[in-house]
C-alpha positions as CSV (number, residue, x, y, z in Angstrom):
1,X,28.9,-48.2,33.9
2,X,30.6,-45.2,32.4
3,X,33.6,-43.3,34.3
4,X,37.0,-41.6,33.2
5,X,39.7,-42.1,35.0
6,X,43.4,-42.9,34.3
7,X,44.4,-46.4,34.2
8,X,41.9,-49.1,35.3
9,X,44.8,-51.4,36.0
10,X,45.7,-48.7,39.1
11,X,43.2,-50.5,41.2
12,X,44.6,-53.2,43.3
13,X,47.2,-50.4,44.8
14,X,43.8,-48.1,45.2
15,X,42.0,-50.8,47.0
16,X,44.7,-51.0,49.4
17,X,44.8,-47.8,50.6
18,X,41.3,-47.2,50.9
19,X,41.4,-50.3,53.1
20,X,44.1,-48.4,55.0
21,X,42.0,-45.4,55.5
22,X,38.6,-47.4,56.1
23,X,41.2,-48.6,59.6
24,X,41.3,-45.2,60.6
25,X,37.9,-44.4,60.6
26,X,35.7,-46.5,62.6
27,X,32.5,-44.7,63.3
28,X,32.1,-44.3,59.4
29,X,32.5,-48.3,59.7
30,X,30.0,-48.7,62.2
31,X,27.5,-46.2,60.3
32,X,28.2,-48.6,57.2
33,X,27.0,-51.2,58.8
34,X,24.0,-50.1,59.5
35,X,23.5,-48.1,56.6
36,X,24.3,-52.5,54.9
37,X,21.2,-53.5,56.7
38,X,18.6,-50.5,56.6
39,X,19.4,-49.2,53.3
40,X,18.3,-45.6,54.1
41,X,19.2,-44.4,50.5
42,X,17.4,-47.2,48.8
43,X,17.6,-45.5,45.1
44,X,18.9,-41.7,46.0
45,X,20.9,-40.1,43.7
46,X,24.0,-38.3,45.1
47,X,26.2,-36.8,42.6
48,X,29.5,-35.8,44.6
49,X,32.3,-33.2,43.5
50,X,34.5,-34.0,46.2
51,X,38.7,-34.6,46.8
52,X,39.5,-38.0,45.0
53,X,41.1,-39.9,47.7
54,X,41.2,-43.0,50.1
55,X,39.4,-41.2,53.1
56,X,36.2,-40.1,50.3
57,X,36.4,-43.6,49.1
58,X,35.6,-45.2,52.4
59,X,32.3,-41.9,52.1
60,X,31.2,-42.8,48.7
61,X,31.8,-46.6,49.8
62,X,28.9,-46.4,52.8
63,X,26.2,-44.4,50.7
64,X,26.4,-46.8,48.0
65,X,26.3,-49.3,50.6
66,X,23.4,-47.3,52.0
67,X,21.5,-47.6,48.6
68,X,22.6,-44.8,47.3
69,X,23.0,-44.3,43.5
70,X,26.8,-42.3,43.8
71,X,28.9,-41.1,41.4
72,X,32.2,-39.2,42.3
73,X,34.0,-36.3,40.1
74,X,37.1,-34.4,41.7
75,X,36.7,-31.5,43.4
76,X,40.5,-30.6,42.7
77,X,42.6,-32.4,39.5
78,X,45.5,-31.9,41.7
79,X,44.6,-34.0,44.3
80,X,43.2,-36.7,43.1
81,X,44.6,-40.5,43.4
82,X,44.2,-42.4,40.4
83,X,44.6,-45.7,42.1
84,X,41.7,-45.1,44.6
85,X,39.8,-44.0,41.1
86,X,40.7,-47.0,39.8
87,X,39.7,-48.8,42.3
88,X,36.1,-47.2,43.0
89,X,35.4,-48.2,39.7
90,X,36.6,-51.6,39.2
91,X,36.5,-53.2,42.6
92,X,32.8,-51.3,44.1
93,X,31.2,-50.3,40.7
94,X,31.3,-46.6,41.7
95,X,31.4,-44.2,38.8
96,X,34.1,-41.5,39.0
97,X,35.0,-39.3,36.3
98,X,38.3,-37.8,37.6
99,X,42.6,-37.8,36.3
100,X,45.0,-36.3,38.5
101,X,46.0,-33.2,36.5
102,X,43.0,-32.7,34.0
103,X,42.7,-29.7,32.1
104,X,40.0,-27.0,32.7
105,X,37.7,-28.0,29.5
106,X,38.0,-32.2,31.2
107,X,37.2,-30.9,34.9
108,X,34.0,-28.9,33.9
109,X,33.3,-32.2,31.5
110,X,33.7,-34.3,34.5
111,X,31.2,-32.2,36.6
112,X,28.7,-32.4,33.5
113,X,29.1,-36.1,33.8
114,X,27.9,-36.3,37.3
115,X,25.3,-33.8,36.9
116,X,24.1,-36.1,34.1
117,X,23.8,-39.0,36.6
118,X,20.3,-36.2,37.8
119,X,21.1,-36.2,41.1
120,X,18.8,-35.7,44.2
121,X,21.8,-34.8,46.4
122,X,24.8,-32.8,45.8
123,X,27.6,-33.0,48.0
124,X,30.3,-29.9,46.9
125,X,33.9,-28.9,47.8
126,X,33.9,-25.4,46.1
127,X,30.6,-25.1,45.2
128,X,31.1,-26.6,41.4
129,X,28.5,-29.1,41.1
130,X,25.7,-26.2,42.9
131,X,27.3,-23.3,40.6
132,X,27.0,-25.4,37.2
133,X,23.3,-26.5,37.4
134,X,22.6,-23.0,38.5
135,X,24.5,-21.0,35.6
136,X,24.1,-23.9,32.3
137,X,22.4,-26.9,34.3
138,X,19.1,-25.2,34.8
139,X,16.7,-28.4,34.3
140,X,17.8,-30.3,37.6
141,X,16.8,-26.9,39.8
142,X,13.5,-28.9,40.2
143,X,15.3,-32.4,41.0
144,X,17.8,-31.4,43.4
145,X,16.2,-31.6,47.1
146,X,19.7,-30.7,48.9
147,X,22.9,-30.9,49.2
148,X,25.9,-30.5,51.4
149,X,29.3,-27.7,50.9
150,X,32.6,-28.6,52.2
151,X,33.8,-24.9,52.3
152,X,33.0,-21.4,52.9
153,X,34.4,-20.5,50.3
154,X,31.5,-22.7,48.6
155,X,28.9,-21.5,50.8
156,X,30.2,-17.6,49.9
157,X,30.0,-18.2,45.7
């Protein structure tokens, strides 16, 4: 599995916070469950520009419980948790590309790297992941069936 993230050894801190947010949300628990037993995204691609935190952890956590093929880049370097990073990777074999504080030329490499992954599904903050296959990503126009924007700023661009 490939990812770029920080510091691997991050993770145990990571896993407990995630498991602090997965607490405070449990309809997204219950919809796991389900999602555990029917597998309703047996095989779907999702590649997901999204805030790199506990609360998306516990999101990416129940579609690749789902069946979903996930992998996670940051929607914003200045937001993102390098211990829930860590964690995704090491302890749930999600792939995130993402480093709290990256530089312009390593975020638009990160997005690459999940567009790479030929996603079926986009799910955006900001429109990044929708704006890069249209302007320089041009073959997965044909692949992508839908997707989902956090923002109207998003929906706007």
């Amino acid at each position: 599995m490939e990812y770029h993230i920080k510091d691997i050894s991050l993770s145990e801190k990571g896993r407990l916070r995630i498991e602090w947010a997965e607490r405070q949300m449990p309809v997204l628990l219950k919809i796991r469950e389900r999602f555990s037993r029917e597998k309703p995204l047996k095989g779907v691609k999702i590649s997901c520009c999204l805030h790199v935190t506990s609360e998306t952890a516990a999101l990416v956590k129940t579609l690749k419980e789902g069946g979903a093929e996930v992998v996670l880049t940051a929607s914003n370097p200045l937001s993102t948790q390098d211990d829930v990073a860590a964690s995704l990777v090491k302890d749930f074999g999600i792939p995130v590309f993402a480093i709290k504080g990256e530089d312009n030329q390593t975020y638009y490499s990160h997005i690459n790297r999940a567009l790479d992954h030929n996603p079926v599904i986009t799910m955006d903050d900001g429109a990044d992941l929708v704006s890069e296959i249209h302007l320089r990503r041009k073959e997965l126009l044909g692949k992508v069936i839908g997707g989902t924007e956090e923002t109207t700023t998003g929906v706007i661009r």
